[in-house]
N, C-alpha and C positions, 0 to 999 in steps of 0.2 A: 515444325516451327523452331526456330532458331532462339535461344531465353539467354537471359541475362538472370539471374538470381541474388539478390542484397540481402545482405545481414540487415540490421535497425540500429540498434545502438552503436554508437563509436563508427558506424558506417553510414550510414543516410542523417543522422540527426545527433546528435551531441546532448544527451540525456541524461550526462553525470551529475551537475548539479539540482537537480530532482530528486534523481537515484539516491546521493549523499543528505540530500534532505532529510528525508525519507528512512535512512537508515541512522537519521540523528536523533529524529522524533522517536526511534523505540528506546535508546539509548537513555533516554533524558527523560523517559517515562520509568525507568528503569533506576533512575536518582544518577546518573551517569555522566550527564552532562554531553556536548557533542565532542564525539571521538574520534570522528572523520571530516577531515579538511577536505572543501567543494574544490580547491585547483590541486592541492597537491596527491589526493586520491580518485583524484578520476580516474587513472587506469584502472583502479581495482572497481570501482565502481562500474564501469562498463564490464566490466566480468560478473557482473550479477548482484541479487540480493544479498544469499550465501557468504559469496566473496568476503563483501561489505561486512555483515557481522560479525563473521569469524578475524576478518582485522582488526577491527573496534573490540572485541570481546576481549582476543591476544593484548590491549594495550591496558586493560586492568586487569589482566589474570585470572580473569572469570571464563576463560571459553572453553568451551566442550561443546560436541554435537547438541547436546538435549538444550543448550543456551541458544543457540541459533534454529534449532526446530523449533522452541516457544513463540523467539521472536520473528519467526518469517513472517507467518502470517499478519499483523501487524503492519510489517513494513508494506508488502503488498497493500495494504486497506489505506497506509498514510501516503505510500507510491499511489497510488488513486486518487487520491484529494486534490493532491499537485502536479499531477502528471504534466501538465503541459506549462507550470510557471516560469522554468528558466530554457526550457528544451528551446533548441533550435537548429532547422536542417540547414548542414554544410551547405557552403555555398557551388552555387554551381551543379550539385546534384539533381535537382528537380529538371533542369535543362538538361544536361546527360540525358534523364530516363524520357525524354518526351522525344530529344534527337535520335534516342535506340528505337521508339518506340517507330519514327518514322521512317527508319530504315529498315522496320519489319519484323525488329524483336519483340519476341512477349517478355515481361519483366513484372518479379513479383518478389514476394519480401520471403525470406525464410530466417526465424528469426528464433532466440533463446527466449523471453519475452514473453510471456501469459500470453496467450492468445487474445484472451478479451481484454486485457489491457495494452497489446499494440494498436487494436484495432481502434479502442478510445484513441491511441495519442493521435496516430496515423491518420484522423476522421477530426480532430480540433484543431490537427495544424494543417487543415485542408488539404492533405494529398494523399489520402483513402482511393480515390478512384482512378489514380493515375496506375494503380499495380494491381493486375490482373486478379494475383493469386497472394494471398497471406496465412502462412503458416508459423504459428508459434508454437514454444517448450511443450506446451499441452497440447496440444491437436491431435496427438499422435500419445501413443506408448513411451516411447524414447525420443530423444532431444538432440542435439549437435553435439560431440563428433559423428556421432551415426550417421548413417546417410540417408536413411527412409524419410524422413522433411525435409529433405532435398528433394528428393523423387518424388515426393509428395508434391509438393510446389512446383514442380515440371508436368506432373500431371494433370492438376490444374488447369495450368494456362494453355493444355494441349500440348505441349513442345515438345523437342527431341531430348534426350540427354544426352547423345553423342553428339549434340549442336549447341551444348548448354556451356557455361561457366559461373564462377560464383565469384561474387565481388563482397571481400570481410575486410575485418582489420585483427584478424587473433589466430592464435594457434590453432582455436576452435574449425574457425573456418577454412584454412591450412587445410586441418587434418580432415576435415567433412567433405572438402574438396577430393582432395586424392581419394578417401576411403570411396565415392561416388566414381571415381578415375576420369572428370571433368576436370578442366586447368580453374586455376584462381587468379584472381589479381586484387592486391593488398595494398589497402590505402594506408599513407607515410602521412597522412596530415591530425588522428588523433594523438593521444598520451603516450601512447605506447609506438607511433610511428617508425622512431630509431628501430627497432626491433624485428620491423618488417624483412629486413631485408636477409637474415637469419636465415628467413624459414623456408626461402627457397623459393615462393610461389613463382607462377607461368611471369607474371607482371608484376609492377610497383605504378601507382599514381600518385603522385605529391598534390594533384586537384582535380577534383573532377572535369573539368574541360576535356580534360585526356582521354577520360574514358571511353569516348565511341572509338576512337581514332585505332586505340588499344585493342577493345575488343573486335574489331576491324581485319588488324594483325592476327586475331589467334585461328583467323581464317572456321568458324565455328560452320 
């Protein structure tokens, strides 16, 4: 079978203002006050929890690893609370994957993302059942750039990987892509979009609309 494979954050669903929530409440539990702005840290915020605190820590001078290992947990338990209050899937995507889906792709999320809490967001913003296979950070040993949650989420759905590609928006997925030696195609529509075009990937979409047409082209 022929797959299409999605990152989650910054790629199907726009999670930063959650995410930045989320890493405000440890902050400000912490007498800190909010450290991270919801528009102008979204890119770092779609880079993960980590990212998020070790930015916020850097802007009072308190960061070190052991500051951001106390407070992950936390953010994770306050990313749960709210996980679905500001999120919203890009437009256009959920048509993509149902158009891929009737042209015969299997399509499935591989994602940096707790496992049990993609599966929450993915399941309250009602399109859990539209992707075969979900694979997140934890599922596995190792995480994105690796390539074994990739493979993992190809196996899955049944599918080929020499019929596979993966659709991100980060260096992450970049490098996950090639390290897998499947093409990518990098979406220009979140934070970090100018930057897309850097890294080289097989494709650029600036909206989802494009994507069957795209993945179409890569001849999988």
């Amino acid at each position: 079978m022929r797959t299409v494979i999605f990152d989650l954050d910054g790629t199907l669903a726009d999670t930063s203002r959650d995410l930045v929530a989320a890493a405000n409440v440890c902050f400000r539990e912490l007498g800190l006050g909010d450290l991270l702005d919801p528009v102008g840290d979204a890119g770092t915020a779609l880079r993960g929890g980590r990212a998020m605190l070790k930015l916020g820590f850097s802007r009072v001078k308190v960061f070190g690893e052991g500051d951001i290992s106390r407070a992950y947990p936390r953010l994770l338990s306050a990313y749960a609370e709210g996980i679905d209050r500001h999120t919203v899937i890009y437009p256009g995507a959920m048509a993509a994957v149902e158009r891929l889906k009737s042209d015969g792709y299997g399509v499935g999320i591989c994602t940096n993302k707790p496992e049990g809490l993609a599966e929450t967001l993915m399941t309250r913003l009602g399109v859990r059942s539209a992707f075969g296979a979900l694979v997140g950070a934890d599922t596995l040993t190792v995480r994105k750039p690796d390539p074994a949650p990739l493979f993992e989420t190809v196996r899955r759905l049944g599918g080929d990987l020499a019929r596979t590609c993966l659709v991100g928006d980060s260096d992450t997925d970049r490098k996950t892509a090639a390290a897998a030696g499947v093409p990518s195609i990098l979406v220009t529509f979140g934070p970090s979009g100018a930057d897309m075009a850097a890294l080289e990937p097989e494709a650029l979409i600036d909206h989802f609309h494009a994507l069957p047409e795209v993945v179409a082209r890569l001849n999988l």
